[in-house]
C-alpha positions as YAML, in Angstrom:
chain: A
units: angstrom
residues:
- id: 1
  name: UNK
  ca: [0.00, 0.00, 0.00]
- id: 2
  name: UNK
  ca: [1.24, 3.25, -0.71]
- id: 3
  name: UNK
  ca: [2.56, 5.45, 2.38]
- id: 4
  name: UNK
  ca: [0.33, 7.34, 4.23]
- id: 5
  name: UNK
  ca: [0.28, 11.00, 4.07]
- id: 6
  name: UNK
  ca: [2.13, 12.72, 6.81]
- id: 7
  name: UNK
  ca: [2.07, 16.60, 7.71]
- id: 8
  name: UNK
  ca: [5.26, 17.69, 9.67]
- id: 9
  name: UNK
  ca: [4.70, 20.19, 11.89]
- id: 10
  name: UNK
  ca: [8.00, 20.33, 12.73]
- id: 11
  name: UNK
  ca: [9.21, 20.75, 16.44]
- id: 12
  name: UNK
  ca: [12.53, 19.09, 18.58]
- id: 13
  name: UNK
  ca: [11.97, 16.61, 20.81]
- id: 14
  name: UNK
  ca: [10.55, 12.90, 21.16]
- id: 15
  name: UNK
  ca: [8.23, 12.37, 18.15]
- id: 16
  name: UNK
  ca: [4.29, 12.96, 18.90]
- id: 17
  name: UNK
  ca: [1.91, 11.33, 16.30]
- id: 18
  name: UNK
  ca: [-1.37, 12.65, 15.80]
- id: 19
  name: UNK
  ca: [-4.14, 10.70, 14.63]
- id: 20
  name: UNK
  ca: [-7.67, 11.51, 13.35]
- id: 21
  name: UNK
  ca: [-10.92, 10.03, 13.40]
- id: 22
  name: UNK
  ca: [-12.77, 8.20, 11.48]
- id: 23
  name: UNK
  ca: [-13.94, 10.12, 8.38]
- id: 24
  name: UNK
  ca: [-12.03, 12.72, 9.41]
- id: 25
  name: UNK
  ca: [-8.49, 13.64, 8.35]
- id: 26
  name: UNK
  ca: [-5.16, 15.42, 9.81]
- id: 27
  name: UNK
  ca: [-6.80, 18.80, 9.59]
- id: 28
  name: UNK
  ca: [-8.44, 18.65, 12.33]
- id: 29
  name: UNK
  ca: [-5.33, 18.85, 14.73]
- id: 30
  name: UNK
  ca: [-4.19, 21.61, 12.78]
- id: 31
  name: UNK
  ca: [-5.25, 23.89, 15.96]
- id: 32
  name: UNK
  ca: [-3.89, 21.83, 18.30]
- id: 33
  name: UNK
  ca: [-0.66, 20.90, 16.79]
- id: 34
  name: UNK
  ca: [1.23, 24.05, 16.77]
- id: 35
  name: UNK
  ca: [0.68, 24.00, 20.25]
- id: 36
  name: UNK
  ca: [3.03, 20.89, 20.70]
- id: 37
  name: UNK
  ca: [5.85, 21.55, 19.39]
- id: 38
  name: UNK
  ca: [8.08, 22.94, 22.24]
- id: 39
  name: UNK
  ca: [9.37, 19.71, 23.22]
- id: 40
  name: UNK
  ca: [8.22, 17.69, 20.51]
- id: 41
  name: UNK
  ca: [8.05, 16.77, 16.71]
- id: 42
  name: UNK
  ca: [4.90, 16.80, 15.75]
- id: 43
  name: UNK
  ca: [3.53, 14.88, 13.10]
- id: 44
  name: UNK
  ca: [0.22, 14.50, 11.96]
- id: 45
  name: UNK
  ca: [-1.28, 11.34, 10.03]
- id: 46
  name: UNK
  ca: [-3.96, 10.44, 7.65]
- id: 47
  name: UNK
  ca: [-5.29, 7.37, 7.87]
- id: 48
  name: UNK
  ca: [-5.68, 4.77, 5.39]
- id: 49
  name: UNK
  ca: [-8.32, 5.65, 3.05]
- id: 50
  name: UNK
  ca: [-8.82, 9.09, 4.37]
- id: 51
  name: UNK
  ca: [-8.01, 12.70, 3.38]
- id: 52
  name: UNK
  ca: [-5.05, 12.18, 1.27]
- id: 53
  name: UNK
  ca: [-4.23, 8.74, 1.98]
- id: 54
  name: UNK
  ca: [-4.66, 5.99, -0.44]
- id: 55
  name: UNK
  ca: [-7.50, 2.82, 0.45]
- id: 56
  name: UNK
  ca: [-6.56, 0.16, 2.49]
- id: 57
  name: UNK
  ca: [-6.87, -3.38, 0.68]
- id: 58
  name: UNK
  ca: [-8.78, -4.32, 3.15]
- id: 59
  name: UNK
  ca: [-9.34, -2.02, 6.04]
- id: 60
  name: UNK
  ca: [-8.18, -3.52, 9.42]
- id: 61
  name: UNK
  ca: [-6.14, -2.25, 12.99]
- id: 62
  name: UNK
  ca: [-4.01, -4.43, 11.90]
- id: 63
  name: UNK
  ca: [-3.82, -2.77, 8.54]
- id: 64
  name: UNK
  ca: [-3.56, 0.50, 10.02]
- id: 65
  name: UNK
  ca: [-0.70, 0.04, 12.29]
- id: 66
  name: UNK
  ca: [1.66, -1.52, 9.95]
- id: 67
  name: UNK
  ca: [0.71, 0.90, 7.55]
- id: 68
  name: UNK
  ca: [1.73, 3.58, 10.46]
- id: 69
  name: UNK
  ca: [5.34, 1.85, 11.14]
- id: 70
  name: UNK
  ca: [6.08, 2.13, 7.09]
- id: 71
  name: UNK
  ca: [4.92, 5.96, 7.23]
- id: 72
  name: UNK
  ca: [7.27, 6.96, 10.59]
- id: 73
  name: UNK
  ca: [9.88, 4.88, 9.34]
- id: 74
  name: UNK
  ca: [9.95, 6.59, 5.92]
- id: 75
  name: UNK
  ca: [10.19, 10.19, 7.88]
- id: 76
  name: UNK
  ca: [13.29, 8.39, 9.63]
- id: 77
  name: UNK
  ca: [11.20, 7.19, 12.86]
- id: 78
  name: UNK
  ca: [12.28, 4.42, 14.09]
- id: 79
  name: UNK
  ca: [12.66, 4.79, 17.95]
- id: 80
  name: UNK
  ca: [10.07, 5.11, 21.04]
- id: 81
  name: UNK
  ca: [7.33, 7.60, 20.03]
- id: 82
  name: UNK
  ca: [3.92, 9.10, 21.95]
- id: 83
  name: UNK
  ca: [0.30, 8.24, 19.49]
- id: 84
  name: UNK
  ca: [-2.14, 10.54, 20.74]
- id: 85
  name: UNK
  ca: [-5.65, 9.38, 18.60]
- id: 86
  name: UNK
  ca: [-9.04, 11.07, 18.76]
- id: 87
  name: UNK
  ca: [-12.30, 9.34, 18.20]
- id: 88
  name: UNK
  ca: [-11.19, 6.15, 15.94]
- id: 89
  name: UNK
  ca: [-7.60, 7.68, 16.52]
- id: 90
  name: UNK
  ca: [-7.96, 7.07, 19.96]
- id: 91
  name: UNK
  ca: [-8.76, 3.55, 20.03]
- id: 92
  name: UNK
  ca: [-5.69, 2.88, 17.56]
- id: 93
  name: UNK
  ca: [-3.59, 4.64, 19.87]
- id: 94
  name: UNK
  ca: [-4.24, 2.70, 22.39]
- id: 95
  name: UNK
  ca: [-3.59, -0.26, 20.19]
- id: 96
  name: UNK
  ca: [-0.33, 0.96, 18.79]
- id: 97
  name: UNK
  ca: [0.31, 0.83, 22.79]
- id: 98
  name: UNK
  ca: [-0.68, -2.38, 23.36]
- id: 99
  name: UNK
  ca: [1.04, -4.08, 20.07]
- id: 100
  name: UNK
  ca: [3.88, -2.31, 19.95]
- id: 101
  name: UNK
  ca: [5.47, -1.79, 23.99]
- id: 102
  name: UNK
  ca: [8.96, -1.46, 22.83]
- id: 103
  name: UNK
  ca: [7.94, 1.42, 20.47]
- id: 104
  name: UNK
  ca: [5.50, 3.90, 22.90]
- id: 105
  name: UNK
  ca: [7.01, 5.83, 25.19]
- id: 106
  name: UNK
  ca: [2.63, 6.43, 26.27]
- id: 107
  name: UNK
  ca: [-0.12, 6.71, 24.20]
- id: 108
  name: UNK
  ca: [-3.05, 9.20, 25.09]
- id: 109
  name: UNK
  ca: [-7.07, 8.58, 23.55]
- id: 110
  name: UNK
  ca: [-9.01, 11.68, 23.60]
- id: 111
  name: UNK
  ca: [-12.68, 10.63, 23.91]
- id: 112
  name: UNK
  ca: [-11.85, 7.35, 21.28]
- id: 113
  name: UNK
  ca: [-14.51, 4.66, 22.58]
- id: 114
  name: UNK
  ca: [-17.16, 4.21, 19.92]
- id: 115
  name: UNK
  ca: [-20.17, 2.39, 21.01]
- id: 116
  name: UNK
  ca: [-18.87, 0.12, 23.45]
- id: 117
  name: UNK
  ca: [-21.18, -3.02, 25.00]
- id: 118
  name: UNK
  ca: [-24.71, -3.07, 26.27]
- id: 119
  name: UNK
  ca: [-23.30, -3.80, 29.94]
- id: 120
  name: UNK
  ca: [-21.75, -0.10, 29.61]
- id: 121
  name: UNK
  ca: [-25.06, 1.19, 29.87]
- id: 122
  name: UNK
  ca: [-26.14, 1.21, 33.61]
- id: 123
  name: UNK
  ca: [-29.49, 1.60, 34.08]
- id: 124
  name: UNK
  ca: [-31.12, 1.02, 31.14]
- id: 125
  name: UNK
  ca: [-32.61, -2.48, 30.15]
- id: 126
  name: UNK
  ca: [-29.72, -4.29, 28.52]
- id: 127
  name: UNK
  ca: [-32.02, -5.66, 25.74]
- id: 128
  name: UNK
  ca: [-33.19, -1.75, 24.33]
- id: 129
  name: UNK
  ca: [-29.79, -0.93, 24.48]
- id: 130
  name: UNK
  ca: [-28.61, -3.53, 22.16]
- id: 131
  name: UNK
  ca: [-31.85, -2.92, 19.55]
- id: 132
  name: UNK
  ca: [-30.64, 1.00, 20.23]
- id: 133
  name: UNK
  ca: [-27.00, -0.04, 19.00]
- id: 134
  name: UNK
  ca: [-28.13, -2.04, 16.17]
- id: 135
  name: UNK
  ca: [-29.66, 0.85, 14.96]
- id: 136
  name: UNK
  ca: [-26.81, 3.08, 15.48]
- id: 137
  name: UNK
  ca: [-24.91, 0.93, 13.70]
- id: 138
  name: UNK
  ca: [-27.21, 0.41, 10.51]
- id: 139
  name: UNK
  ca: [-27.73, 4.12, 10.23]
- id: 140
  name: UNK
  ca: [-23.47, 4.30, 10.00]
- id: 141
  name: UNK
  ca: [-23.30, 1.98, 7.29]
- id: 142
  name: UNK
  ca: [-26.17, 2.97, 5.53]
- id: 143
  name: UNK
  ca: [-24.65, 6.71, 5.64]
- id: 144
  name: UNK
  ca: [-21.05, 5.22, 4.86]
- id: 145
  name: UNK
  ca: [-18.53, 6.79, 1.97]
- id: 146
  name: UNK
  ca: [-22.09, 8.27, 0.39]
- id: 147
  name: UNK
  ca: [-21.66, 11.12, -2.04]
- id: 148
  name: UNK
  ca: [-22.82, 14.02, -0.58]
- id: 149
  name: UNK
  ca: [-24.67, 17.28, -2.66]
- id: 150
  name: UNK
  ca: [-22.45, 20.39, -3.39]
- id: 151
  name: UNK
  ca: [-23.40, 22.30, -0.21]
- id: 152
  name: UNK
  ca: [-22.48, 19.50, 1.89]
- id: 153
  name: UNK
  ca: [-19.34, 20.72, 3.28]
- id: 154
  name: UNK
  ca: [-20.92, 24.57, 4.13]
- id: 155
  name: UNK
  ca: [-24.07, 22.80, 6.19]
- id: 156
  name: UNK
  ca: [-21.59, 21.31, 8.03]
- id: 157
  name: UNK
  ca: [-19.52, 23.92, 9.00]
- id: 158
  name: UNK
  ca: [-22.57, 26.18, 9.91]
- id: 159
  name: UNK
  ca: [-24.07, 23.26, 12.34]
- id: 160
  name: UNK
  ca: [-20.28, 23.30, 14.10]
- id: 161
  name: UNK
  ca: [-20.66, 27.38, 14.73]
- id: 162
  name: UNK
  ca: [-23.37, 26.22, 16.94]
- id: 163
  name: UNK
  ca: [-20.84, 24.35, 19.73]
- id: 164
  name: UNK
  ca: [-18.95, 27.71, 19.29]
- id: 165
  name: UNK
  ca: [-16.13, 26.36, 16.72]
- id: 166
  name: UNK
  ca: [-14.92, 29.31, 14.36]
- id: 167
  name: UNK
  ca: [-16.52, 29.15, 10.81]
- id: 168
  name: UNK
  ca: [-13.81, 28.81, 9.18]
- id: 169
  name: UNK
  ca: [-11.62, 26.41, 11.15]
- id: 170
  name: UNK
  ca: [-15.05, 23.99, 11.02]
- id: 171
  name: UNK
  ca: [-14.64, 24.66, 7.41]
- id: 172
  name: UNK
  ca: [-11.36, 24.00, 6.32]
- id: 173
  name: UNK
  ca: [-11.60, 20.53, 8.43]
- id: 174
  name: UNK
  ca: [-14.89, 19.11, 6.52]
- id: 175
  name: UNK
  ca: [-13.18, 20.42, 3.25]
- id: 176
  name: UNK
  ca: [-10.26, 18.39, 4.01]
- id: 177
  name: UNK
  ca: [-12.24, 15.19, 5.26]
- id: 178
  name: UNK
  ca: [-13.96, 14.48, 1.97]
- id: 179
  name: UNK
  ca: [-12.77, 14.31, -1.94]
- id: 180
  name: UNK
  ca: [-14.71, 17.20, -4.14]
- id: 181
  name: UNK
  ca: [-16.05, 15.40, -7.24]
- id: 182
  name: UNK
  ca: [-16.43, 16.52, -10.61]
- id: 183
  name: UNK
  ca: [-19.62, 18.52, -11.19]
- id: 184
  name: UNK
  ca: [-19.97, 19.34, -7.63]
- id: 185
  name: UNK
  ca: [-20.61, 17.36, -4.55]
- id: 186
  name: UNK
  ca: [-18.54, 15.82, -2.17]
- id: 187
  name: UNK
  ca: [-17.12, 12.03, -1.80]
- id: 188
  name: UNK
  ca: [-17.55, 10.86, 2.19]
- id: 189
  name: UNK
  ca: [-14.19, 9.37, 3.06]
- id: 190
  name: UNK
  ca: [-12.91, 6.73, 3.39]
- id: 191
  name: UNK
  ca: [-14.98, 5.24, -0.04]
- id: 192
  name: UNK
  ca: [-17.91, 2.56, 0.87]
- id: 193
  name: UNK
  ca: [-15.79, -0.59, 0.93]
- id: 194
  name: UNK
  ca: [-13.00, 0.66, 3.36]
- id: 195
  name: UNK
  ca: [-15.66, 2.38, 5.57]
- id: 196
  name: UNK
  ca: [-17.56, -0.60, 6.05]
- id: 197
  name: UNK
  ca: [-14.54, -2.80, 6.98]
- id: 198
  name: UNK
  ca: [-14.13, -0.12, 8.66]
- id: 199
  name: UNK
  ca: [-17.11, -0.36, 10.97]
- id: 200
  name: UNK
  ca: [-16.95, -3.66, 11.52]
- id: 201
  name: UNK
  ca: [-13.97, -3.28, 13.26]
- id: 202
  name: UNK
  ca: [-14.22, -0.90, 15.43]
- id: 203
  name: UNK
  ca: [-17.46, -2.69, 16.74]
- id: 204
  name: UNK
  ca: [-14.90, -5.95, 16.77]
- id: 205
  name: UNK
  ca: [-12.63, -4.26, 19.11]
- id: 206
  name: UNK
  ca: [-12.55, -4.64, 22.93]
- id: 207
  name: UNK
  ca: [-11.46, -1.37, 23.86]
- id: 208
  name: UNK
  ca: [-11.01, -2.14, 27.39]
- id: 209
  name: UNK
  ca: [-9.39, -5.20, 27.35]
- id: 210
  name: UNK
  ca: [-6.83, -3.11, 24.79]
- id: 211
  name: UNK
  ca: [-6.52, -0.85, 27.65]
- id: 212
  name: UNK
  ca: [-5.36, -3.34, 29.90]
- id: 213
  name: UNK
  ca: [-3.15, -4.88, 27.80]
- id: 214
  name: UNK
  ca: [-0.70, -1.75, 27.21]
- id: 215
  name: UNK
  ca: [1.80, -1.46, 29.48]
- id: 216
  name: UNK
  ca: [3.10, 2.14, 29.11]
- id: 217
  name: UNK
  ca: [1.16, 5.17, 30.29]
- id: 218
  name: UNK
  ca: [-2.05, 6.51, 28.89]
- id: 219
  name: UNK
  ca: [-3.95, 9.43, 29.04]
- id: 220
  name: UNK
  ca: [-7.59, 8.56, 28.58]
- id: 221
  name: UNK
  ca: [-9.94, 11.95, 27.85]
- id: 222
  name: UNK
  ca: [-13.67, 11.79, 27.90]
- id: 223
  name: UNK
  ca: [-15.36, 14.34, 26.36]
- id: 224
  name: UNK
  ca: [-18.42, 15.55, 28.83]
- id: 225
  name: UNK
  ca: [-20.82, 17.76, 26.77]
- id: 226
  name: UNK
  ca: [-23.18, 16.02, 24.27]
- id: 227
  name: UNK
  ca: [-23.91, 17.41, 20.62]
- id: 228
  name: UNK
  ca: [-27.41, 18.76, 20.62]
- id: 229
  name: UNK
  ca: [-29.62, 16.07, 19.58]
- id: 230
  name: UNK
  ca: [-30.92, 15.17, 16.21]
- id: 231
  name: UNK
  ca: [-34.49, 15.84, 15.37]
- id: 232
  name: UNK
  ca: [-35.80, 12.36, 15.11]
- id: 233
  name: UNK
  ca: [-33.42, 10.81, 17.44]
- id: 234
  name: UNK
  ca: [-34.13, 12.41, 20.55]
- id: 235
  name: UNK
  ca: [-33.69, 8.64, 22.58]
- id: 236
  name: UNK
  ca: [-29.81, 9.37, 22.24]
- id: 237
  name: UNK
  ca: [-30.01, 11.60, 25.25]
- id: 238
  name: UNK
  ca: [-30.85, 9.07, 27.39]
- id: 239
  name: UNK
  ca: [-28.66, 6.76, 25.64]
- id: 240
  name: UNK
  ca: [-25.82, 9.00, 25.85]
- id: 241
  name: UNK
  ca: [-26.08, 9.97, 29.68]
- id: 242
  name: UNK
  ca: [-25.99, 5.90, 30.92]
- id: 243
  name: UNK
  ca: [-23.24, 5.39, 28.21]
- id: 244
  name: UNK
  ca: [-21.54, 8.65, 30.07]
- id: 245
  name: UNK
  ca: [-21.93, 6.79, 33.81]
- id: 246
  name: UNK
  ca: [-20.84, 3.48, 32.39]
- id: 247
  name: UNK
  ca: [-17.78, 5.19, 31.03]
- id: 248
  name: UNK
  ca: [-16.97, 7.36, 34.00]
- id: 249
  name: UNK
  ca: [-17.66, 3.46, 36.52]
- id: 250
  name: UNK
  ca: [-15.57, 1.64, 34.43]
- id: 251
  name: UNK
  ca: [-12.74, 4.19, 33.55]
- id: 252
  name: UNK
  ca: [-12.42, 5.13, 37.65]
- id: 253
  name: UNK
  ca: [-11.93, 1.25, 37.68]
- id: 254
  name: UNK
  ca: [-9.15, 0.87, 35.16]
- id: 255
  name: UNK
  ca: [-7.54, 3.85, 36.92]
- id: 256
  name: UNK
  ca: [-7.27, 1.55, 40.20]
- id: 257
  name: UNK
  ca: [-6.68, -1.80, 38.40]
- id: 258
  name: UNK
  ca: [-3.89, -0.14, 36.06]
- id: 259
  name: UNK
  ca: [-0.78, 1.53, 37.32]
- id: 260
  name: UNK
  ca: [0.16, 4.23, 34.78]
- id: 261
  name: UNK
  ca: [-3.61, 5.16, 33.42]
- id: 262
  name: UNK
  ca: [-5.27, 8.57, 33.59]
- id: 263
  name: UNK
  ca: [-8.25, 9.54, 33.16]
- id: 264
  name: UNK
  ca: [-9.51, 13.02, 32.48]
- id: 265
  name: UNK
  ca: [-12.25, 14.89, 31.93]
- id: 266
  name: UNK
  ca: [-13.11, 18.26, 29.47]
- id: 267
  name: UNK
  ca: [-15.56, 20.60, 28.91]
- id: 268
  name: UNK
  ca: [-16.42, 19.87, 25.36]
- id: 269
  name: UNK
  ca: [-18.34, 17.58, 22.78]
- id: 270
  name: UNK
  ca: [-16.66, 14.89, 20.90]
- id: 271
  name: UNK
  ca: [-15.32, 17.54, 18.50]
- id: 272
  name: UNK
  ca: [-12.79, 18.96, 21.34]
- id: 273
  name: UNK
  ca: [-10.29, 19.34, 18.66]
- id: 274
  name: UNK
  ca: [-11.97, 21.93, 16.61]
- id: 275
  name: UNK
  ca: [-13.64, 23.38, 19.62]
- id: 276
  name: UNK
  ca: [-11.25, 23.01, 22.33]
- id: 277
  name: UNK
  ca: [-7.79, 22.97, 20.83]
- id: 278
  name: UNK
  ca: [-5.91, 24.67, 23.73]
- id: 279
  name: UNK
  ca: [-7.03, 22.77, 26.20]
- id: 280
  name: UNK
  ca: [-6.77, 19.48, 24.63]
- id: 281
  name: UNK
  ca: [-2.82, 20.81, 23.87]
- id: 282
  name: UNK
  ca: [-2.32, 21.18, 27.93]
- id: 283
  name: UNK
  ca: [-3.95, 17.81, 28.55]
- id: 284
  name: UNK
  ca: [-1.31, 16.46, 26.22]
- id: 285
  name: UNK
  ca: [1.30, 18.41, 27.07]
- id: 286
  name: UNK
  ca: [1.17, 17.60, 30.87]
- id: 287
  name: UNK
  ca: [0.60, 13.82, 30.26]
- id: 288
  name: UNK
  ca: [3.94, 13.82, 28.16]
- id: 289
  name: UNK
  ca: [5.81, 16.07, 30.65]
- id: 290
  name: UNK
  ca: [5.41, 13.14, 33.24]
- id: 291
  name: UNK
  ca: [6.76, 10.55, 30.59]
...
């Protein structure tokens, strides 16, 4: 597979590498990243099959990571570095932590923990849940690498002024996310096939027991405002605030269970890196200062 695209952000120090989420792409850290680089190269990835990365084969972790070693390696990488992921970023972080120890020095996941399992729920019936996840999880695929109208990318920068993200930096990030087409519109990335593979594993993955298994430090960041909620689908609040006490029970766990994990809070949605960037940068910056 070709090598992934890579934005240097320059920087001296041991290597941070920032990763997006899924159907996202390295623009969003653009905010954040300058903010690292006093003690640290910074470099920012895009994932295979997303912004200007070339499809996977087949889309996989697995996939992902080794694709990851060729891209640092190519920059001249080859020694202990820090992943910090967002969103599906997150979780590979965390990964690259636990199947790579020799080559991360910590890893941190901001807010990375997709769906998780009907037991994460507390309080709600188990059996809902799992119909309510099912759902979720048809209306991803069925919405997966679609080809969006020409107006696409300015609807979603408008909706982002509303959790108080600058126009423009909301902009810049969708128009970087997806592939223009010819005539107008907008290609959803990655394309259908890779974003389905996609999906499937990320609902494969047992996030927690990944946790457990990595053995440096990590920096675990749940985001703690919800997105308003869409007309239609107003059930997600409730859904949202058990999922929200099932993360905060079983994080506080993992904190006693595991020496060397942190977990941290901040006052933002899920799109802290557009609409939070400086504080996400001090969370970061004060997890690697204890490395």
């Amino acid at each position: 597979m070709p090598l992934l695209h890579v934005r240097d952000h320059g920087g001296e120090g041991p290597p941070l590498v920032l990763l997006h989420g899924a159907s996202r792409s390295l623009a969003d850290w653009d905010s954040v990243a300058p903010l690292l680089t006093a003690g640290h190269r910074v470099l920012a990835v895009d994932l295979p099959g997303h912004g200007r990365s070339a499809a996977a084969p087949v889309w996989s972790f697995g996939a992902a990571l080794t694709a990851l070693d060729e891209a640092l390696a190519a920059r001249g990488i080859t020694g202990p570095v820090v992943p910090v992921g967002h969103s599906l970023g997150g979780m590979l972080a965390a990964l690259y932590a636990a199947e790579r120890p020799g080559r991360v020095r910590g890893a941190v996941d901001l807010d990375g923990f997709w769906w998780g399992r009907p037991a994460q729920y507390p309080g709600l019936d188990p059996e809902p849940v799992a119909q309510r996840l099912a759902d979720i999880g048809a209306m991803s695929r069925a919405s997966a690498g679609r080809r969006m109208p020409a107006d696409y990318v300015q609807q979603q920068a408008a909706y982002s002024t509303g959790l108080g993200i600058p126009y423009e930096r909301a902009e810049a990030a969708f128009r970087a996310s997806v592939r223009e087409l010819d005539g107008g519109g907008w290609q959803l990335l990655p394309e259908r096939p890779n974003a389905l593979e996609m999906l499937d594993a990320m609902d494969a993955l047992d996030l927690f027991t990944v946790f457990r298994r990595a053995t440096c430090p990590l920096l675990i960041v749940r985001a703690l405002h919800r997105v308003p909620p869409t007309p239609g689908l107003e059930w997600m609040d409730e859904l949202m605030d058990a999922y929200g006490r099932g993360l905060a029970r079983d994080l506080a766990e993992l904190v006693t269970q595991r020496p060397g994990v942190t977990a941290e809070g901040i006052a933002a949605t899920h799109a802290m890196l557009l609409e939070a960037p400086v504080r996400v940068a001090e969370l970061v910056r004060t997890f690697t200062a204890g490395l």
